[in-house]
Backbone as a ProteinNet text record, in pm:
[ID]
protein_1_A
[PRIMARY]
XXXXXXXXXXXXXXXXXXXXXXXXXXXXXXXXXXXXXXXXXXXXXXXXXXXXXXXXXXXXXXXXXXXXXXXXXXXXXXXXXXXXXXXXXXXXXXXX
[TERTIARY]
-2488.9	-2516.9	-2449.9	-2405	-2311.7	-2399.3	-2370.4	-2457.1	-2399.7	-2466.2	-2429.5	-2549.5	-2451.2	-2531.4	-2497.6	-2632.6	-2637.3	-2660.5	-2549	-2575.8	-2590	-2752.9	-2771.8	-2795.9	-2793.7	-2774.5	-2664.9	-2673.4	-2498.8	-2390.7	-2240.5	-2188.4	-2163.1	-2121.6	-2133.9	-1975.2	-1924.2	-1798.9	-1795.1	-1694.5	-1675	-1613	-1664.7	-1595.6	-1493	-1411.4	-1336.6	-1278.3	-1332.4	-1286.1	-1086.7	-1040.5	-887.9	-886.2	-971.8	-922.7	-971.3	-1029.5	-1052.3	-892.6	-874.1	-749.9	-612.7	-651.5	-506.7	-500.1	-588.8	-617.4	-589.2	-610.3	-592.9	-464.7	-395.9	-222	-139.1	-178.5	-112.1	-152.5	-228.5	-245.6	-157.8	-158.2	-90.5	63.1	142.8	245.4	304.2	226.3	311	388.6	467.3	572.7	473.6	536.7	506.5	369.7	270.8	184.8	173.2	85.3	104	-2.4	-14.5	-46.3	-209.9	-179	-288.5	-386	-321.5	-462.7	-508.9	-451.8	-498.1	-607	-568.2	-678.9	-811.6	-775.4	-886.4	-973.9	-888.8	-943.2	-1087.8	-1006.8	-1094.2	-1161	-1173.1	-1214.6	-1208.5	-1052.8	-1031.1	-898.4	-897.2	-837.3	-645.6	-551	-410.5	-365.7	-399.5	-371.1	-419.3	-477.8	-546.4	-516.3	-432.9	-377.4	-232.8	-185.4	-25.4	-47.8	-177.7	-182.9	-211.4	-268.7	-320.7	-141.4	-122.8	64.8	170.4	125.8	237.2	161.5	31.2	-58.4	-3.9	32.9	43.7	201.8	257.4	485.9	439.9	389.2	397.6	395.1	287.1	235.8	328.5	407.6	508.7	605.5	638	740.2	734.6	636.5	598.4	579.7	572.6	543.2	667.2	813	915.5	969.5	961.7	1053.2	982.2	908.7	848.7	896.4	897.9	984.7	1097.1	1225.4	1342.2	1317.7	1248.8	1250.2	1240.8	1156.9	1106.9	1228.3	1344	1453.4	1560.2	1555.9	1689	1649	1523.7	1479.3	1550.3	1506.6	1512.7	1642.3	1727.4	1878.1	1917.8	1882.4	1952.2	1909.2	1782	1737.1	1806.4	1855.6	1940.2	2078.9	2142.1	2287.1	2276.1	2174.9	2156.5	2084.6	2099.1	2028.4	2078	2196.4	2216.7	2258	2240.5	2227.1	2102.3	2111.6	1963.7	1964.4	1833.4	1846.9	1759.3	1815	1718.2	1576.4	1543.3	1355.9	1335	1244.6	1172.1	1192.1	1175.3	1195.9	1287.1	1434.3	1538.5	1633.9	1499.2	1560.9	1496.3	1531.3	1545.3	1475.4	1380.1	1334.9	1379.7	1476.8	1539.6	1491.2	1563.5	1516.8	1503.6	1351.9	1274.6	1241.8
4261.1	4122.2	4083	3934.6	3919.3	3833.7	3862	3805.9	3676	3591.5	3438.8	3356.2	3303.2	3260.1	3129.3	3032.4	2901.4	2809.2	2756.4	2702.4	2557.4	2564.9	2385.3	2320.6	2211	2135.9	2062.5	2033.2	2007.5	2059.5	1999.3	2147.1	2143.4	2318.1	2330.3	2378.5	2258.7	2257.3	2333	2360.1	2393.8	2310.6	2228.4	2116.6	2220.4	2192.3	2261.5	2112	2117.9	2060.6	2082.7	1949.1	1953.2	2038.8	2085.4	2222.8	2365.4	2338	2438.1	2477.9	2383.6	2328.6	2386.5	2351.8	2392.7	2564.4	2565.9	2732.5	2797	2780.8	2815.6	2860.8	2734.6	2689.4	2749.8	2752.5	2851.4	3011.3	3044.2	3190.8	3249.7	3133	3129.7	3144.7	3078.2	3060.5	3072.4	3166.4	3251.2	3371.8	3398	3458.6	3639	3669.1	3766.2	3726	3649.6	3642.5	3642.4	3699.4	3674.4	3583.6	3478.9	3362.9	3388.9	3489.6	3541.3	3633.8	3701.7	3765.7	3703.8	3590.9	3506.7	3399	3358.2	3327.7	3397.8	3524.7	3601.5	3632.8	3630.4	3620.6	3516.1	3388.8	3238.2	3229.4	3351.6	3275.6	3143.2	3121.6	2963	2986.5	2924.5	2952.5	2936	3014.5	2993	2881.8	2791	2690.2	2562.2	2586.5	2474.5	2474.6	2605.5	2646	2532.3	2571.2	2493.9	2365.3	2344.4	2151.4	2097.1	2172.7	2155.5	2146.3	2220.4	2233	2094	2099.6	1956.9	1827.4	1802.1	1703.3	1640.1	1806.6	1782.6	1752.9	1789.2	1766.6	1642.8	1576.7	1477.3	1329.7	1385.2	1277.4	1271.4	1417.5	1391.3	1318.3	1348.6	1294.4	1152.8	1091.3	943.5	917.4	967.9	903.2	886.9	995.3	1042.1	930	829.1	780.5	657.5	603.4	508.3	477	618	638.1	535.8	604.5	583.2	422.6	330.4	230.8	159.5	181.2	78.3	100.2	216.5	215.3	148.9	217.6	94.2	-102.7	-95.6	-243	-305.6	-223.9	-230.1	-246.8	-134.3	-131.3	-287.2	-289.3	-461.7	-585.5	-559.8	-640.5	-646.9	-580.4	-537.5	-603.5	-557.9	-633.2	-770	-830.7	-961.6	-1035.6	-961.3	-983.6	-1156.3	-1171	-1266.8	-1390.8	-1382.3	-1474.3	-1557.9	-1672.2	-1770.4	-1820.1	-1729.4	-1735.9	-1884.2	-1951.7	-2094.3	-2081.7	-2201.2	-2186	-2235.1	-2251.1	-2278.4	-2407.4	-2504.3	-2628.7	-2704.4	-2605.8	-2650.7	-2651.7	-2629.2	-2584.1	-2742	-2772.6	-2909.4	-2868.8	-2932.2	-2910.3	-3003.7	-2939.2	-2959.4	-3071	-3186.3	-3276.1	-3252.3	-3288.1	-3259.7	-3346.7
3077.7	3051.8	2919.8	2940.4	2802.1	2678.6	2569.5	2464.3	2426.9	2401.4	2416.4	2236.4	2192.6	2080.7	2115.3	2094.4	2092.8	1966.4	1897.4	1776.5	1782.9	1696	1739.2	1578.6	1608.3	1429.4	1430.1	1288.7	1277.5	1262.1	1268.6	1235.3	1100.3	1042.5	893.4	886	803.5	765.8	620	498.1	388.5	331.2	244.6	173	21	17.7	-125.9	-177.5	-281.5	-439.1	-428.7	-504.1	-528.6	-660.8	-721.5	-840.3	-723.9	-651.6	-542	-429.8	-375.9	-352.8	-427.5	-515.8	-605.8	-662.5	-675.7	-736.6	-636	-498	-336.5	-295.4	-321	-307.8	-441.2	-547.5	-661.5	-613.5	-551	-560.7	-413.7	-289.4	-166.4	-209.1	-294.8	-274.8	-441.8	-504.4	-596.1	-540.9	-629.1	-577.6	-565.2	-449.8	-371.9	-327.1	-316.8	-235.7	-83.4	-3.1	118.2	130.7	239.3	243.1	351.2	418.3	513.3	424.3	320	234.6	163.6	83.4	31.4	82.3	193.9	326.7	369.5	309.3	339.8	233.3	108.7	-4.5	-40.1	-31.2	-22.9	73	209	317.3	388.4	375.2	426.9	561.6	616.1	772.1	671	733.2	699.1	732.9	787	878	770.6	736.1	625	479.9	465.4	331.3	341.8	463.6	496.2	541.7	577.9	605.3	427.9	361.3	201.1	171.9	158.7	161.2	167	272.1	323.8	298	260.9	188.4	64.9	-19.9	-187.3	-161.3	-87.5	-84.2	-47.1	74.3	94.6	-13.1	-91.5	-197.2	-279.3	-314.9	-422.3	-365.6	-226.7	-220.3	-202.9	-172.4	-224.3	-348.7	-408.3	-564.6	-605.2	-617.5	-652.5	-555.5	-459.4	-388.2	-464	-436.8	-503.1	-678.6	-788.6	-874	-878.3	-790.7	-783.2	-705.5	-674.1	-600.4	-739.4	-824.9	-951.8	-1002.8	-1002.4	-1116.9	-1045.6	-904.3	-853.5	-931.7	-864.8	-907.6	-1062.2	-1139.1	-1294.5	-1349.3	-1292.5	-1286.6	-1250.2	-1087.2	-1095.1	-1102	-1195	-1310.5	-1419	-1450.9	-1561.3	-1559.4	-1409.6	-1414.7	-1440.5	-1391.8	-1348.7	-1482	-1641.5	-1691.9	-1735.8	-1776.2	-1791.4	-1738.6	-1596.5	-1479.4	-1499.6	-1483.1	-1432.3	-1287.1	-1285.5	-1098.7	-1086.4	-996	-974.1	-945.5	-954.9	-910.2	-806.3	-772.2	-656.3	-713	-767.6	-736.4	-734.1	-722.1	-699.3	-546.3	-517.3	-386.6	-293.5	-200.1	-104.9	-11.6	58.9	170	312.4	419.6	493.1	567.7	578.9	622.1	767.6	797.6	930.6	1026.9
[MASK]
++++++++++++++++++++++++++++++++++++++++++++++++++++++++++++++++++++++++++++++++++++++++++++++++

């Protein structure tokens, strides 16, 4: 006969802290670490180490693009410094 466990409640997830998080991902992916003992270390699934992973690249790589968007901006703010661009109330509204 096969043994069968029935778990009732809610389910019990593991919440980790972003200094939890990070201490996780520095010890995963220092050099020579393996990423599965380290998993085993924290007791946290490998799978969640590398979604934690592509979370933190992701953000940089939005911030760092976002970066370079304010400097393009700034730059041709810059060319244009001594141009006077018209206003809004120089402009005509198309006869309708």
């Amino acid at each position: 006969m096969a043994h069968m466990t029935l778990m009732a409640g809610p389910e019990r997830r593991r919440r980790w802290s972003a200094d939890e998080q990070r201490e996780i991902l520095m010890a995963a992916f220092a050099p020579g670490a393996v990423v599965s003992d380290v998993a085993r270390q924290y007791e946290v699934a490998t799978s969640l180490i590398y979604k934690w992973r592509r979370e933190v690249l992701a953000a940089r790589d939005r911030a760092a693009s976002s970066r370079r968007l304010s400097s393009m901006v700034a730059q041709t703010l810059g060319r244009l410094g001594g141009l006077a661009l018209p206003s809004s109330s120089s402009y005509r509204a198309a006869p309708g």
